[in-house]
Backbone atoms as SQL, in Angstrom:
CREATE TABLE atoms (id INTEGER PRIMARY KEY, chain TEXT, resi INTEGER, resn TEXT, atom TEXT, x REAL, y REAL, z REAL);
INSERT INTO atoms VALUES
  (1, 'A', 1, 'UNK', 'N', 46.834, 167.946, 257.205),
  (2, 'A', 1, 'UNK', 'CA', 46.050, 167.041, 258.016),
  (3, 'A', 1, 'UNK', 'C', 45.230, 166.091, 257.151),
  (4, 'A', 2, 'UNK', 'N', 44.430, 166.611, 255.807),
  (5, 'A', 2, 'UNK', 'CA', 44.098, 165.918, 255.134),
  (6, 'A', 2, 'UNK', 'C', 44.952, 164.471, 254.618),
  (7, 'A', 3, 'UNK', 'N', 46.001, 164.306, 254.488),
  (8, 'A', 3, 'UNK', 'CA', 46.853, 163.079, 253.762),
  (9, 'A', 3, 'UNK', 'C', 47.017, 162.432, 255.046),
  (10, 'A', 4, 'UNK', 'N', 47.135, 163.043, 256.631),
  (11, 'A', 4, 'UNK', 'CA', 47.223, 161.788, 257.095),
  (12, 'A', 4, 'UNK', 'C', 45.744, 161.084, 257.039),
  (13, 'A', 5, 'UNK', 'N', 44.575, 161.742, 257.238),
  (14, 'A', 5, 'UNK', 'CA', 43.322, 161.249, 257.146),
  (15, 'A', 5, 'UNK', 'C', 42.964, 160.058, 256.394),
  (16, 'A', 6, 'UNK', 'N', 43.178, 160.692, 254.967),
  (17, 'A', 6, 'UNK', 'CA', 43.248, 159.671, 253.644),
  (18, 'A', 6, 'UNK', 'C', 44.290, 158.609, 253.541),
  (19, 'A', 7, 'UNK', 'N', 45.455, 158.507, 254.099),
  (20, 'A', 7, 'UNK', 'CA', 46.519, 157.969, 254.377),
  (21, 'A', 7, 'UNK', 'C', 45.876, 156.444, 255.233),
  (22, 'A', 8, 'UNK', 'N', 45.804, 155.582, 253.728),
  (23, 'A', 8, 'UNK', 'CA', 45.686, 153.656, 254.370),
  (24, 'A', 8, 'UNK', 'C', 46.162, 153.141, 254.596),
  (25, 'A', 9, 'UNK', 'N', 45.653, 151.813, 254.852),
  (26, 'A', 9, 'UNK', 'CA', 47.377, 150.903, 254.709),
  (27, 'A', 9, 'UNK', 'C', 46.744, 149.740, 254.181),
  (28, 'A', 10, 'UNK', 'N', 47.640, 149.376, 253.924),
  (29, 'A', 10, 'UNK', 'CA', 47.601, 148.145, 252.628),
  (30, 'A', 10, 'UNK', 'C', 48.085, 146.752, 253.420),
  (31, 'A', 11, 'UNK', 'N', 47.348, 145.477, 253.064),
  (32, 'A', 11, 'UNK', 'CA', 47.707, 144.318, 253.481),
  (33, 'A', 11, 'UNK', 'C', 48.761, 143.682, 252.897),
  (34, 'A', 12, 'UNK', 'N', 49.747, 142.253, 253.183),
  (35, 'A', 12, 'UNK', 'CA', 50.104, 142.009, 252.365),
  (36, 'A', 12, 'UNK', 'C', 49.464, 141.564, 251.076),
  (37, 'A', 13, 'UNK', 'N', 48.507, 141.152, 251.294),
  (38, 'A', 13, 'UNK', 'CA', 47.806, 140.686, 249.849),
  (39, 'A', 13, 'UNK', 'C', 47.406, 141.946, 248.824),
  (40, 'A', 14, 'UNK', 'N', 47.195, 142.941, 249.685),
  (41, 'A', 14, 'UNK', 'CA', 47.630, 144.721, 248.566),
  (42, 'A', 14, 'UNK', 'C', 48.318, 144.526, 247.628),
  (43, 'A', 15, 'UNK', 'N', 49.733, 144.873, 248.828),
  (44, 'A', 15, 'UNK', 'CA', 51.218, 144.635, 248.243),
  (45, 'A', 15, 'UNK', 'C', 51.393, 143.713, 247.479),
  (46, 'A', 16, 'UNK', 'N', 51.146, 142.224, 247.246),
  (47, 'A', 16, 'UNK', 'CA', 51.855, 141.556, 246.221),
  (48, 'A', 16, 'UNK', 'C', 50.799, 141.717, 245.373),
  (49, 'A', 17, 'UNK', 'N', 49.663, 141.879, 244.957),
  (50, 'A', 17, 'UNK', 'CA', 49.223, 142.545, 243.572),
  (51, 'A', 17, 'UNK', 'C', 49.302, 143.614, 243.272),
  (52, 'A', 18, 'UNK', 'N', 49.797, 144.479, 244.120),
  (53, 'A', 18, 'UNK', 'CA', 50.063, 145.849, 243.065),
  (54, 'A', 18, 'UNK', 'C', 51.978, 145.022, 242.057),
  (55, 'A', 19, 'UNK', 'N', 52.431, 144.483, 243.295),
  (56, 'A', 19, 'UNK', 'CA', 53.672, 144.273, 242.858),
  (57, 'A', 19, 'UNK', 'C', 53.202, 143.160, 242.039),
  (58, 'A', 20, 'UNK', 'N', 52.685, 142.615, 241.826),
  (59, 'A', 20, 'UNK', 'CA', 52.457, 141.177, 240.896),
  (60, 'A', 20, 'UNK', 'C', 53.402, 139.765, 241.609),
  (61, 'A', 21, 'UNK', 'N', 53.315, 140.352, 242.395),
  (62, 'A', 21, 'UNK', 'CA', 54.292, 138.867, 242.894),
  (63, 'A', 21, 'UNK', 'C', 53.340, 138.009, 244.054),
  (64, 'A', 22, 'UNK', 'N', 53.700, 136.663, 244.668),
  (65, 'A', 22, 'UNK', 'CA', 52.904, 135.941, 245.373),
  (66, 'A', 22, 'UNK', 'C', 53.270, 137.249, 246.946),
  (67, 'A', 23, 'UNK', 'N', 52.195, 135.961, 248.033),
  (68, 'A', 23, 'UNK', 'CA', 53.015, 136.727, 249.232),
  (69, 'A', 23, 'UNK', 'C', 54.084, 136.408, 249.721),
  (70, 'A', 24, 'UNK', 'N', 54.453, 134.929, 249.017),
  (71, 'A', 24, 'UNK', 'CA', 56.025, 134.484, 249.546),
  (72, 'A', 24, 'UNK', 'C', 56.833, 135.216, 249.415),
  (73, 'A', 25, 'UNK', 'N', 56.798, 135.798, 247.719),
  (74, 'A', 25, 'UNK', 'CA', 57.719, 136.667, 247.328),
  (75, 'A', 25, 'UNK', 'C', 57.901, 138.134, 248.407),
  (76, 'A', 26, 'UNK', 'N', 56.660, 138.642, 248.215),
  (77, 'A', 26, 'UNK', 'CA', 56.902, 139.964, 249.714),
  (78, 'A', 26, 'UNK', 'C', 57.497, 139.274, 250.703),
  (79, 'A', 27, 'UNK', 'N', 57.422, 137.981, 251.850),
  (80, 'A', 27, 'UNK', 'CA', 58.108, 138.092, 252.714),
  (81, 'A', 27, 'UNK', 'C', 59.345, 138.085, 252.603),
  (82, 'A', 28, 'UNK', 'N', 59.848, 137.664, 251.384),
  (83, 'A', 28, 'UNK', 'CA', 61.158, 137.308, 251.269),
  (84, 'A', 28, 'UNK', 'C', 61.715, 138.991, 250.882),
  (85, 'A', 29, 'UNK', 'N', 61.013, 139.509, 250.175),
  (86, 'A', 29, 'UNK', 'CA', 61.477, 140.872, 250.130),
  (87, 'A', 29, 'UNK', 'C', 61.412, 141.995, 251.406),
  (88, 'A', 30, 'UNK', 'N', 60.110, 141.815, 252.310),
  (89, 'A', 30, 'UNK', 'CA', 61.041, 142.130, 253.220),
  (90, 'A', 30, 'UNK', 'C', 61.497, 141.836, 254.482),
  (91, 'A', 31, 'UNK', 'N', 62.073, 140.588, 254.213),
  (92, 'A', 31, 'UNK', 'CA', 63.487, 139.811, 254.853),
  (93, 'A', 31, 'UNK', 'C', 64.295, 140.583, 254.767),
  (94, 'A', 32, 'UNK', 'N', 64.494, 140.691, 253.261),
  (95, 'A', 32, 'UNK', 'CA', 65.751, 141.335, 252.622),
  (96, 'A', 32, 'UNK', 'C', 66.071, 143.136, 252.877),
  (97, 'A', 33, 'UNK', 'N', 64.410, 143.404, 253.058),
  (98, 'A', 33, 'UNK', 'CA', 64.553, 145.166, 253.410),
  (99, 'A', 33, 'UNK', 'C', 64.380, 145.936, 252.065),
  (100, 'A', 34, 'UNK', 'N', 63.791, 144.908, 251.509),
  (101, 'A', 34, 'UNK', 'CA', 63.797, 145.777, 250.010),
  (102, 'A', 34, 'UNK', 'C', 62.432, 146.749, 250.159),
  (103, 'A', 35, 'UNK', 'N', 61.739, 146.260, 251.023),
  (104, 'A', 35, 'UNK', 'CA', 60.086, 147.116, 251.635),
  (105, 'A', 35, 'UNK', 'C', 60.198, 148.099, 252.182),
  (106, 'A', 36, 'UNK', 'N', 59.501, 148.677, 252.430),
  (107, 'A', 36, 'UNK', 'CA', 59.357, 149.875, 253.378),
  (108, 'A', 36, 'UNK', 'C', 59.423, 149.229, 254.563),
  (109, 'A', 37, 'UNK', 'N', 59.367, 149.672, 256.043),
  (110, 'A', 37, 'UNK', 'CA', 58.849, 149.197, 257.018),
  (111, 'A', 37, 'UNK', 'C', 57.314, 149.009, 257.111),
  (112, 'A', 38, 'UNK', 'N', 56.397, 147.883, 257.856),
  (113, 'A', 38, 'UNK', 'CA', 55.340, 148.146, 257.963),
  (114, 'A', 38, 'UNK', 'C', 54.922, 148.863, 259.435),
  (115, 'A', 39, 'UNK', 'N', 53.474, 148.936, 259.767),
  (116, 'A', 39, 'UNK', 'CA', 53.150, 149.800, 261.207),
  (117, 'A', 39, 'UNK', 'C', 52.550, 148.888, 261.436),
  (118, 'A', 40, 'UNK', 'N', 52.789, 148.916, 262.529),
  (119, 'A', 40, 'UNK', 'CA', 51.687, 147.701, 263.829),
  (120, 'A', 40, 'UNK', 'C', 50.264, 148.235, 263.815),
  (121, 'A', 41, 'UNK', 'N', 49.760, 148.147, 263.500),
  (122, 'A', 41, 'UNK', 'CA', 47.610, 148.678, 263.783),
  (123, 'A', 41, 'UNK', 'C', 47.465, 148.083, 264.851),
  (124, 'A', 42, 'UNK', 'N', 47.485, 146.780, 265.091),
  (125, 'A', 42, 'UNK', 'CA', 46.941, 146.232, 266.609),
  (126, 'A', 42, 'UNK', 'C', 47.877, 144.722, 266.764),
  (127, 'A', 43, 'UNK', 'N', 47.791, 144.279, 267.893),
  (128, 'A', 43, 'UNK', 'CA', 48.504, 143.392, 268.492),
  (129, 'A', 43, 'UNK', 'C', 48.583, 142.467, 267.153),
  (130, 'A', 44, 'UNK', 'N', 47.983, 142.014, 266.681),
  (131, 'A', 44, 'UNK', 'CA', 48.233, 140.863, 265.381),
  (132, 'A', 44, 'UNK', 'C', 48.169, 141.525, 263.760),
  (133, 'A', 45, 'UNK', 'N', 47.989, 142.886, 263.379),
  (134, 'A', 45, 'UNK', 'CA', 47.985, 143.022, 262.577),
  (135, 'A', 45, 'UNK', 'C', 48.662, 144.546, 262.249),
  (136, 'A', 46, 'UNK', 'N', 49.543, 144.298, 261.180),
  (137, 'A', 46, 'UNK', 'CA', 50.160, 145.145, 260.512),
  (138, 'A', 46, 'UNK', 'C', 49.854, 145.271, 259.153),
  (139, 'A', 47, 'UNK', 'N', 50.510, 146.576, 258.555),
  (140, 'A', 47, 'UNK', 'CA', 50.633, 146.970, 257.263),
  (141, 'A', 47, 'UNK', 'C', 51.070, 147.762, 256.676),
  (142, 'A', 48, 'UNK', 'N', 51.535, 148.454, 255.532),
  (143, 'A', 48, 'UNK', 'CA', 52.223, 149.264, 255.183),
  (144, 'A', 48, 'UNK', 'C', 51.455, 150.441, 255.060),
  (145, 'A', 49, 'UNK', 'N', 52.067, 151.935, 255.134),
  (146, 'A', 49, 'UNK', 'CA', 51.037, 153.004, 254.780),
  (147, 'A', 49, 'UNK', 'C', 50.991, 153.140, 253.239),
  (148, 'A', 50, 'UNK', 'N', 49.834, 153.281, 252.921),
  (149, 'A', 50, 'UNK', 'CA', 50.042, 153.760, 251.284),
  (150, 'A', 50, 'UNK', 'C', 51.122, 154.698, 250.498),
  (151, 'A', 51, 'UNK', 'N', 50.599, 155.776, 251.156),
  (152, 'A', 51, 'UNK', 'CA', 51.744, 156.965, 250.885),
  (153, 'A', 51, 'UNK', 'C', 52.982, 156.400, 250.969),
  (154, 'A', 52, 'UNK', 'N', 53.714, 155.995, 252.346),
  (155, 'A', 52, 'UNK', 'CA', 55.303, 155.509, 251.975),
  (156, 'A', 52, 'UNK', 'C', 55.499, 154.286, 250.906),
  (157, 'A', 53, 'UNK', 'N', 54.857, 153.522, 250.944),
  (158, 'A', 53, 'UNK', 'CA', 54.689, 152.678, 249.304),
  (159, 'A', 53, 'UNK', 'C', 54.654, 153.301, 248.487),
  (160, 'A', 54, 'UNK', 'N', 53.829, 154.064, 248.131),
  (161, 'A', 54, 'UNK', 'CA', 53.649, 154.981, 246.858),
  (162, 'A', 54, 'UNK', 'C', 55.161, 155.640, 247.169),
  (163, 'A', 55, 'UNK', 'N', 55.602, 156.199, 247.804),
  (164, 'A', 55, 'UNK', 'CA', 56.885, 156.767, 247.982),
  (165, 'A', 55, 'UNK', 'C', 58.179, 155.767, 247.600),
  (166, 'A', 56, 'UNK', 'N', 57.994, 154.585, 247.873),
  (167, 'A', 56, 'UNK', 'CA', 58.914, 153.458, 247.523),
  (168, 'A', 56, 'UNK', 'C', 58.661, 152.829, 246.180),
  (169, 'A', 57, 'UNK', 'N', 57.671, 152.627, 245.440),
  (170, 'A', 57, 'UNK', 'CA', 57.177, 152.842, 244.225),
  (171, 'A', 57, 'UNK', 'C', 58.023, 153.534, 242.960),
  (172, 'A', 58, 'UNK', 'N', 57.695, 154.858, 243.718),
  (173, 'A', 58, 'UNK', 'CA', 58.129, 155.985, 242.561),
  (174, 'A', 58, 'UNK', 'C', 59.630, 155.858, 242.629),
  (175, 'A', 59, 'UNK', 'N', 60.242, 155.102, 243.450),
  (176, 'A', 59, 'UNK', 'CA', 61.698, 154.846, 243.440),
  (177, 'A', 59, 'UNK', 'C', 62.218, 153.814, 242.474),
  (178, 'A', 60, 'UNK', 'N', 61.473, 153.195, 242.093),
  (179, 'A', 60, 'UNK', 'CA', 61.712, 151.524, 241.259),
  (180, 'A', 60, 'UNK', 'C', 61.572, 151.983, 239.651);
């Protein structure tokens, strides 16, 4: 129960500095599906969970 607790989510502007890339570059990556999926939080805003990033991460 603890990890979902601690369990964030990250904006795109997270995501392209951990990745070092702009945010163009993330949309275009995931266009392509190279991302994880993100989660809807509320009607206009989404984001990725940390953990499955970190999970997609340790894959690269």
């Amino acid at each position: 129960m603890d990890a979902v607790i601690s369990d964030r989510f990250l904006s795109m502007s997270d995501v392209a500095k951990i990745l070092g890339v702009s945010k163009r570059t993330v949309e275009r990556m995931e266009k392509r599906g190279t991302l994880p999926e993100k989660t809807r939080l509320s009607h206009k805003t989404v984001g990725w969970r940390s953990s499955r990033f970190q999970e997609f991460m340790n894959t690269l």
